[in-house]
Short mmCIF file of the C-alpha atoms (twelve columns), coordinates in Angstrom:
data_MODEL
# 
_entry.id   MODEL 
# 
loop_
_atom_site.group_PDB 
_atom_site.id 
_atom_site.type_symbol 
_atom_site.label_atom_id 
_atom_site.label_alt_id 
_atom_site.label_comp_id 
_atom_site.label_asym_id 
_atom_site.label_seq_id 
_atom_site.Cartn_x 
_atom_site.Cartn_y 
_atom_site.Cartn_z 
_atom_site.pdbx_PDB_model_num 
ATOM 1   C CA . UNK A 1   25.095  6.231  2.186   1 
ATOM 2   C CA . UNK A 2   21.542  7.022  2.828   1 
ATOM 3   C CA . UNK A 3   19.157  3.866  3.740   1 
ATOM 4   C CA . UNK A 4   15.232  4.396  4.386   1 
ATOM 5   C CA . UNK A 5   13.262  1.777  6.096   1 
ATOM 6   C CA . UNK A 6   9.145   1.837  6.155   1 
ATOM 7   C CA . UNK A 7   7.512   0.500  9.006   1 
ATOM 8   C CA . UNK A 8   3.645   0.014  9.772   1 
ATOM 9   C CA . UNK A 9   0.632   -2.330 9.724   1 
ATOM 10  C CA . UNK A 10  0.707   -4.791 6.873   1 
ATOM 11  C CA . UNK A 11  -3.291  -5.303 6.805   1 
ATOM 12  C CA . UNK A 12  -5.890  -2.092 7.724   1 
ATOM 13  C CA . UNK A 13  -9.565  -2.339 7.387   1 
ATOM 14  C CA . UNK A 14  -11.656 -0.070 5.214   1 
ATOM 15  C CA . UNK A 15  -12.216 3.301  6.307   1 
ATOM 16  C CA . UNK A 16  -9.788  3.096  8.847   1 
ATOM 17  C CA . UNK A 17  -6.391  5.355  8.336   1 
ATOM 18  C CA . UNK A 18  -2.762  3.966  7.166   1 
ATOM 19  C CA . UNK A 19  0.009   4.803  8.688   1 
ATOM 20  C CA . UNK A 20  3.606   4.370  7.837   1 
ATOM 21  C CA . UNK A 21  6.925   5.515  9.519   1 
ATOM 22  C CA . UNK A 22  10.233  6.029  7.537   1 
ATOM 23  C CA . UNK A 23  13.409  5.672  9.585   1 
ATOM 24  C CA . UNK A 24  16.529  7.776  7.863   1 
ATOM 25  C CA . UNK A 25  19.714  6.583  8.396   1 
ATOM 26  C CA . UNK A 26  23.039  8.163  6.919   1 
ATOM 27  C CA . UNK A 27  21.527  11.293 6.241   1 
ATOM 28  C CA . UNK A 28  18.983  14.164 7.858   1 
ATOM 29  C CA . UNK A 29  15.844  14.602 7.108   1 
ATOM 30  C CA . UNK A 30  16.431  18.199 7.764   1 
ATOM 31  C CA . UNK A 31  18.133  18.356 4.489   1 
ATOM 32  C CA . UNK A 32  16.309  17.072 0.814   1 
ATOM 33  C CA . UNK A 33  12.713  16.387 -0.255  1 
ATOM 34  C CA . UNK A 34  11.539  13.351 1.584   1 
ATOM 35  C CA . UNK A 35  8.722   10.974 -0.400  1 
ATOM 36  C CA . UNK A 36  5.758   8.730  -0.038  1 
ATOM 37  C CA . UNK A 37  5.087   6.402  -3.576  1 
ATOM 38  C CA . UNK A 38  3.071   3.493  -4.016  1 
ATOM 39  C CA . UNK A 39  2.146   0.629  -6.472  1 
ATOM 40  C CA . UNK A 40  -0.533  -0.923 -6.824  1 
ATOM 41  C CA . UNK A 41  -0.485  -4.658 -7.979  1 
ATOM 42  C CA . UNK A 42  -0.148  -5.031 -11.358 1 
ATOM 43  C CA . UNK A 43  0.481   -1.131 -12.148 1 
ATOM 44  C CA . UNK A 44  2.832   1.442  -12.223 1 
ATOM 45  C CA . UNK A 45  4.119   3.764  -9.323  1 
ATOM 46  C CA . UNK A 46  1.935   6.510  -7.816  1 
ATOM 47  C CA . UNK A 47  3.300   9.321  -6.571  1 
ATOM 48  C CA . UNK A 48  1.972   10.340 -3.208  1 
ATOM 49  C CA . UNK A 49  3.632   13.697 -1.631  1 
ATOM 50  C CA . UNK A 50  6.870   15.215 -0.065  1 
ATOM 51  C CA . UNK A 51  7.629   17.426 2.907   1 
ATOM 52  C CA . UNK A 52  10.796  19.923 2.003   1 
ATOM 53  C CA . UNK A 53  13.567  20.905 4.324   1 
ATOM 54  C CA . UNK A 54  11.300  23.581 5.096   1 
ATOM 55  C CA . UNK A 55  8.563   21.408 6.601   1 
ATOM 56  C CA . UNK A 56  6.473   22.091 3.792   1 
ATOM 57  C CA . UNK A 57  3.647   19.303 2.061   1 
ATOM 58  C CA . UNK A 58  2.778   19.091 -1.488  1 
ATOM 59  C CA . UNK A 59  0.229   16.242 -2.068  1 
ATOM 60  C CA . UNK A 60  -0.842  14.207 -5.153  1 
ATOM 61  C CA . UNK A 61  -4.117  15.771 -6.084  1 
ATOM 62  C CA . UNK A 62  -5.958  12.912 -5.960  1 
ATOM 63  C CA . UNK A 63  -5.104  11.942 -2.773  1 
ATOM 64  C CA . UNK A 64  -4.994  15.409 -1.387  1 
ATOM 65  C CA . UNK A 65  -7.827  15.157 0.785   1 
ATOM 66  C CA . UNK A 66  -7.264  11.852 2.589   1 
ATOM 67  C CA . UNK A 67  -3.140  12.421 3.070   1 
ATOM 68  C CA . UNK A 68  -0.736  13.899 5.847   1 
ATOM 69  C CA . UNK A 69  2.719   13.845 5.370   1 
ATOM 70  C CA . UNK A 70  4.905   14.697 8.472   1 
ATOM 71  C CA . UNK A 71  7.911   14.439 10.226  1 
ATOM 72  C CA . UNK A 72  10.269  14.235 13.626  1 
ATOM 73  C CA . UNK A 73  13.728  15.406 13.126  1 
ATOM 74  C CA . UNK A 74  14.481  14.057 16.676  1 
ATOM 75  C CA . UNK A 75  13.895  10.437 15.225  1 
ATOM 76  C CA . UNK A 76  14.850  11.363 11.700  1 
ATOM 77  C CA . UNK A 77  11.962  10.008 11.024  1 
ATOM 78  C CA . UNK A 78  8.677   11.176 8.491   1 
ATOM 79  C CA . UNK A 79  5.574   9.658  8.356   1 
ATOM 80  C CA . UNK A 80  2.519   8.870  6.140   1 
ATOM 81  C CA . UNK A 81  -1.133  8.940  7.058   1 
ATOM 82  C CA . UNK A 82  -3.820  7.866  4.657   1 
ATOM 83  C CA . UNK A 83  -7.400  8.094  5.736   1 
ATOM 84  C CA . UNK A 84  -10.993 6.564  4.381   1 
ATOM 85  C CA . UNK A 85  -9.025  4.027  3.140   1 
ATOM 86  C CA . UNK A 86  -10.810 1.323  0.550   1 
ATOM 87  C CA . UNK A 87  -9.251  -1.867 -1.485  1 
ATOM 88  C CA . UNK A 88  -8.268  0.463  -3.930  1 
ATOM 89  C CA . UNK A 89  -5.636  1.456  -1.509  1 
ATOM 90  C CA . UNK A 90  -3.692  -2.000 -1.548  1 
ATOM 91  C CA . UNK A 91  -0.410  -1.271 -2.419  1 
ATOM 92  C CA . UNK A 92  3.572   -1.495 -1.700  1 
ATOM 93  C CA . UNK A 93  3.872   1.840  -0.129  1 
ATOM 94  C CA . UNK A 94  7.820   3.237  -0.591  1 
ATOM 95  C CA . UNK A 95  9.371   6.323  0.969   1 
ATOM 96  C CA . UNK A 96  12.263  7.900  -0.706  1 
ATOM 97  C CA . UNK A 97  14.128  11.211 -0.833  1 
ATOM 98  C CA . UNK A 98  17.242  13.115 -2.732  1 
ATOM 99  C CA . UNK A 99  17.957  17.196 -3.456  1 
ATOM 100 C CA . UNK A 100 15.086  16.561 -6.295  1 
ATOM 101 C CA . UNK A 101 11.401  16.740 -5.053  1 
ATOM 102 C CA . UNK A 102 9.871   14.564 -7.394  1 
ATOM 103 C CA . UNK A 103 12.945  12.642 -8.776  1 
ATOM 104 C CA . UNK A 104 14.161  11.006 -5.417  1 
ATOM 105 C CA . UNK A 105 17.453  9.083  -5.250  1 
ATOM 106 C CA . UNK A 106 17.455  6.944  -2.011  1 
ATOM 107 C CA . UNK A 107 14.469  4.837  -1.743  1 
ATOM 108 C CA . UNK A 108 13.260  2.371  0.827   1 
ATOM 109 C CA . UNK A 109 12.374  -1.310 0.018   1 
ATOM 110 C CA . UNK A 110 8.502   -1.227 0.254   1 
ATOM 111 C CA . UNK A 111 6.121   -2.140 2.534   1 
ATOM 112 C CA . UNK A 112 3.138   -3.970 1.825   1 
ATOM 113 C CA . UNK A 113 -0.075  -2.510 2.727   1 
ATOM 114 C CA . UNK A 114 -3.334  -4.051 2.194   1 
ATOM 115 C CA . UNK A 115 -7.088  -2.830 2.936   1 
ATOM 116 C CA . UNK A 116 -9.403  -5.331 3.740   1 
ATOM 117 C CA . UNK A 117 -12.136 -6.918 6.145   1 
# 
């Protein structure tokens, strides 16, 4: 069975970038779509991007500019940076993955991130 795990900073200061790690377990990362979702409090999820088994990103377009989705097979690991982050950016941040790229089956528990001074 596949488990996902995120790991990273609970609290980050405006403009500064998130980061997030996702640890794969019973399952490679070499195989599937592999995703970053969030949600805000009080509202629904937001999908963020995937990388493919190919290494290959596809991004939300409105986050587009401020997002890097990558990975390390060695670790079986993928990761999620967010720059110029603001308040806005508060959210539990989830990674996920399955055979579907935006319809993931296996999903983390959620991390808490918040933005502030």
């Amino acid at each position: 069975q596949v488990q996902l795990q995120e790991s990273g900073p609970g609290l980050v200061k405006p403009s500064q970038t998130l980061s997030l790690t996702c640890t794969v377990s019973g399952g490679s990362i070499t195989t599937n779509y592999w995703s970053w979702i969030r949600q805000p409090p009080g509202k629904g999820l937001e999908w963020i991007g995937y990388i493919a088994v190919s290494g290959r990103t596809y991004y939300s377009p409105s986050l587009k500019s401020r997002t890097s989705i990558s990975r390390d097979t060695s670790k079986n690991q993928f990761t999620l940076q967010l720059s110029s982050v603001t308040p806005e950016d508060t959210a539990v941040y989830y990674c996920a993955g399955g055979p579907r790229a935006t319809l993931p089956e296996d999903w983390g528990k959620g991390t808490l991130v918040t933005v502030t001074s």
